[in-house]
N, C-alpha and C positions, 0 to 999 in steps of 0.2 A: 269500552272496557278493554285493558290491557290483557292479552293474553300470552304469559312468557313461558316460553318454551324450555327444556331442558338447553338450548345451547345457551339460556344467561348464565349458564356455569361455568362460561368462560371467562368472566370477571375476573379482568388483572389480579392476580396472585399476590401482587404487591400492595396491591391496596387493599387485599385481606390481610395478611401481615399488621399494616398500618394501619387497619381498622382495630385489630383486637390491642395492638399496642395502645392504642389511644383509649380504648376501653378502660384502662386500667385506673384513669384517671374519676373516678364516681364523686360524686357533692349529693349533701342530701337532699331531697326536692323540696323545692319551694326555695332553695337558697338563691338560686339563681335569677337573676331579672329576667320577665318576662318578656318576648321577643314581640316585633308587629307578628301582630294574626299572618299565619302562613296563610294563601294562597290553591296550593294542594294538601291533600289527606292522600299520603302515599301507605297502602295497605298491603302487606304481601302475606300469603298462603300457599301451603303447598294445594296442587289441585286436584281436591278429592270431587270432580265429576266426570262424565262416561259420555257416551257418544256426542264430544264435542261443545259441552256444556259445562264451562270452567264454575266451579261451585269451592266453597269451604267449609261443602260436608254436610251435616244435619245434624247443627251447634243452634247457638242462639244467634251466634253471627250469622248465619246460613238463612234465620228469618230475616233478620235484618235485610241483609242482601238481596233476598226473592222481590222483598216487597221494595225496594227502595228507599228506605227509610233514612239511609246516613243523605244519599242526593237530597232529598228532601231537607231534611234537617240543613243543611250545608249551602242549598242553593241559595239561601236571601242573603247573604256575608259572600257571595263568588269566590266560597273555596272548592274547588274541585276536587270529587273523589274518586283517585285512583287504583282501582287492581291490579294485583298484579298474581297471578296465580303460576305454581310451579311445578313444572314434572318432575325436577328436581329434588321435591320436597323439602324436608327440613333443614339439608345440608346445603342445597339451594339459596333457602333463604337467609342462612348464615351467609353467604358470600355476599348476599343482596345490603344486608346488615349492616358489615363490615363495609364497605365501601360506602357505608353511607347513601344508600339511596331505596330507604325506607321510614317510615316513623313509627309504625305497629305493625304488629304480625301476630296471625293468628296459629298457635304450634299445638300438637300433642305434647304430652308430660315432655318423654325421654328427650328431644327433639328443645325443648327449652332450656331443662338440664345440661346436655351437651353445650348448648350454648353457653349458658350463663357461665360455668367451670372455664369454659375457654376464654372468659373475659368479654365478652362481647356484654355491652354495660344498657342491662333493659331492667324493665321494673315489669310484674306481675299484676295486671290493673286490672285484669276480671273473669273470672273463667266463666266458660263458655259452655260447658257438658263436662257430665262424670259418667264412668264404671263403663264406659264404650269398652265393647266386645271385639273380638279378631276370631278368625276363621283359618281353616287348613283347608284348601280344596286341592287335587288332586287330579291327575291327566286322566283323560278314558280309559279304562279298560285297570286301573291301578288295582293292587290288591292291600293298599299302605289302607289302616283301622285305625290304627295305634300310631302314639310318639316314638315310642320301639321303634314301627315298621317304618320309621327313615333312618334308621341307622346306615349306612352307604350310598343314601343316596342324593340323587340331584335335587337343591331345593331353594326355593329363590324368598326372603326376603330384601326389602330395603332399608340397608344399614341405615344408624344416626335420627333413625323413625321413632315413633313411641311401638312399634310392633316390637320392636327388637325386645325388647325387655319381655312382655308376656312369651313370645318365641323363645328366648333362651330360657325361661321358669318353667314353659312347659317340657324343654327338651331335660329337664333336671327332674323332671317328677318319673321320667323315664329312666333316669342313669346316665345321662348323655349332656355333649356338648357339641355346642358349632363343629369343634373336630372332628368328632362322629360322620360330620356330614359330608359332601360337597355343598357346599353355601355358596348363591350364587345371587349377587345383588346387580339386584334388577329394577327399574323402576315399574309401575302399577303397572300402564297399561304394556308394556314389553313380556315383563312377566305373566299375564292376563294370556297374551300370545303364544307362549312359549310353553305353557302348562296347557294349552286348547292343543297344540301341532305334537305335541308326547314330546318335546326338547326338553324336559324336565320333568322330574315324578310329581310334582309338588311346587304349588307356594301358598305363602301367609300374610296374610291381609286384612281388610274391613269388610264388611256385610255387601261390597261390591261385588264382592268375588258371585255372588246369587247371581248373575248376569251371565255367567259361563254354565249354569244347570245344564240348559236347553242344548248344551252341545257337545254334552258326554262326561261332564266334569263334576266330582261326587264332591260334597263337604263333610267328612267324616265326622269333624271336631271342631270344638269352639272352645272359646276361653266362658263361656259364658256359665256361671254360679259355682266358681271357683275361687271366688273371693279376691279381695284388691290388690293382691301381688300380682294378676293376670287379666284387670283390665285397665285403660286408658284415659288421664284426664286430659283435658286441652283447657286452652284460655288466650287470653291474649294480653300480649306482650307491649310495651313502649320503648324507643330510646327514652334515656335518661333525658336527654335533649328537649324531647320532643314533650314529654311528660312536666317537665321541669320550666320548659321554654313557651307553651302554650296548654297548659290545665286549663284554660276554659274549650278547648277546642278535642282536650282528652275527655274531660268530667262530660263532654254534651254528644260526643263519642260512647261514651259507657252509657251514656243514660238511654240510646238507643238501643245498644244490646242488651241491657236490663228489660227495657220493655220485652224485645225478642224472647228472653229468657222466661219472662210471665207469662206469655202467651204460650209457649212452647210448654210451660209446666201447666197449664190446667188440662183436666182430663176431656174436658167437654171438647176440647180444642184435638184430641187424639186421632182422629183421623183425618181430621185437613190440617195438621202438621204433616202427616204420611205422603199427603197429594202434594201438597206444597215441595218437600224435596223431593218426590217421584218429580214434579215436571221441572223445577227449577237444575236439578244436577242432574239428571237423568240416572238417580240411581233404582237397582230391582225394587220393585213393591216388596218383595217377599222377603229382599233382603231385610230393608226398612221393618218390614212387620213381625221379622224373628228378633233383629235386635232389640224393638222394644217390647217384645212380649213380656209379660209378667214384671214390667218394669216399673216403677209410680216416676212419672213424670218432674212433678216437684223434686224429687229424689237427683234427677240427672240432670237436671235444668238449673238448679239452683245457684245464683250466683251470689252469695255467702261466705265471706273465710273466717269458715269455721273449724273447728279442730279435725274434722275429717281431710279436708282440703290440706289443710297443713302434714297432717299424717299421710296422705296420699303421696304425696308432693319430695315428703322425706324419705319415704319409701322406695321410691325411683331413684333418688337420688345414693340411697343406702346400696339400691341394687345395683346402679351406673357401677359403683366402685368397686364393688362384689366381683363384677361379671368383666373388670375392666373395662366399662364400655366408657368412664372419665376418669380421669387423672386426681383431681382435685376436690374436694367439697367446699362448700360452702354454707353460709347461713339463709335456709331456707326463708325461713319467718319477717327476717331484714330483706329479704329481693322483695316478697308483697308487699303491694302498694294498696294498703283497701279503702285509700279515701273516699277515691272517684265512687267507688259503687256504693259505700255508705251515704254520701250526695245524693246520689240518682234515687236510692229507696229514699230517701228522705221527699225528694220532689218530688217521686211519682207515689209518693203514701202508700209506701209497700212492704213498709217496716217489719210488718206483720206476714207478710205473703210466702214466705219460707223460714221451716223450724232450723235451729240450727243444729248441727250432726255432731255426735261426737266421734271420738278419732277410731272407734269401731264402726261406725256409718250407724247410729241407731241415733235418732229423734230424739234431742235432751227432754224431757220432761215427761218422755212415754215410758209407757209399763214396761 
């Protein structure tokens, strides 16, 4: 297992340059002839696990991953599957991108947006988890309640993330902006350190931050049932290339993380989904079990593009441009690619196994 650290951010500048330049050039898929079967499955994530246990979170990929399912799938063809996980996170794996020395990635919402606007040339092949929540925790002894009470003060997200977005929505429900603050980007576990030692009032993040309780650190606030301006989709991502240039090797790639995604949506399955990312990323139990409290599993697991997904998806993108956090739009609906996962429900006879949502997030054909 590759484990890359924040210095792959040092990837020649020039060859990000020349990576997004090149991007610009898109064909539609399937136009292209089919290459010999690659060899590697080069995956990159930023890395959302905790004491030393690189993880991509608690998605559908994340099951995939615990259990070994793509090795599996992959070993009889000796393609190798690569990780490659990043402290860097999303901005990270843009540079990874760009230089070409990736074929999928797994990103939150803003964090794919950013990319795609920038020209880096992927396709949306299947998402992985909806309506993820973010948290506020807070140094010991803070007396910060409210989005108010950081008005002047020290507070650390990690730009170019899908946090940024619910972060800046909630600083607006307050009257405020990043300017209000000192903003202080930081990556996870840095951050993590620096909100434990009081070097900052504050940071904003994912259900990880439950790991810092025990050592004086309050979580006031969450994004959580404040509806889809302030929480996070993720999915994952192809080169055009790689999508284009080996579809048997993407379609049997999704058909794993669809299974992940069914398994992870039944209820019966609710608490050894829990166990499974407690010991595989080493994230809090309690974080795990606040984020999905009151949650229907099918609901966040579903891997369906459906008019929620598309609304979700536009929405961040609505809000990128709002908040200046991208220059550019785009057309949402043309970057999805939903062949691959209509395939996989089609093989694994799953047609049936998730309702599809409308762009309110409500069950078409419920009362």
């Amino acid at each position: 297992m590759n484990h890359v650290s924040a210095s792959f951010a040092s990837i020649n500048r020039r060859h990000f340059v020349a990576g997004l330049t090149a991007a610009g050039l898109i064909m539609p898929l399937g136009l292209r002839a089919q290459t010999a079967t690659a060899k590697v499955l080069r995956i990159g994530s930023p890395d959302l696990g905790t004491a030393g246990k690189p993880s991509p979170g608690s998605s559908a990929l994340a099951v995939a991953h615990a259990n070994g399912w793509l090795e599996e799938e992959f070993a009889k063809d000796g393609v190798k599957v690569e990780w490659n996980f990043f402290r860097g996170a999303g901005p990270a794996v843009a540079e990874a991108l760009a230089a070409k020395q990736l074929d999928v990635v797994f990103l939150g919402d803003l964090a794919s947006i950013i990319h795609k606007s920038r020209g880096l040339n992927t396709r949306y092949i299947v998402p992985t988890g909806r309506g993820s929540n973010s948290y506020l925790a807070t140094a010991p002894g803070s007396t910060i309640r409210t989005m108010g009470d950081l008005k002047g003060k020290k507070v650390s997200v990690l730009k170019g993330t899908a946090y940024q977005r619910p972060f800046d929505n909630l600083l607006a429900t307050a009257g405020l902006s990043e300017k209000d603050l000192k903003v202080i980007n930081l990556d996870w576990p840095s951050s993590k350190a620096a909100v434990v030692a009081g070097e900052i009032d504050a940071t904003f993040g994912g259900s990880d931050l439950f790991l810092l309780k025990d050592k004086g650190v309050n979580i006031p606030l969450s994004t959580k049932g404040r509806g889809p301006a302030f929480t996070i989709n993720a999915g994952v991502l192809a080169t055009e290339d790689f999508a284009s240039g080996q579809p048997q090797l993407t379609g049997r790639l999704v058909r794993q993380i669809v299974r992940g995604a069914h398994w992870a949506s039944q209820e019966v399955n609710r608490e050894a989904f829990i166990k499974l990312i407690v010991k595989s990323s080493g994230a809090p139990e309690a974080g795990v079990r606040a984020e999905l409290d009151g949650e229907t599993l099918a609901a966040r697991f579903s891997p369906r593009f459906d008019d929620a997904l598309l609304a979700g998806y536009q929405g961040v993108l609505d809000d990128g441009l709002k908040l200046a956090l991208i220059r550019k739009g785009f057309d949402v609906k043309a970057w999805f690619e939903p062949s691959f996962v209509q395939a996989a429900l089609r093989d694994l006879k799953l047609d049936q196994a998730w309702p599809e949502f409308d762009a309110q997030g409500k069950a078409k054909g419920s009362a």
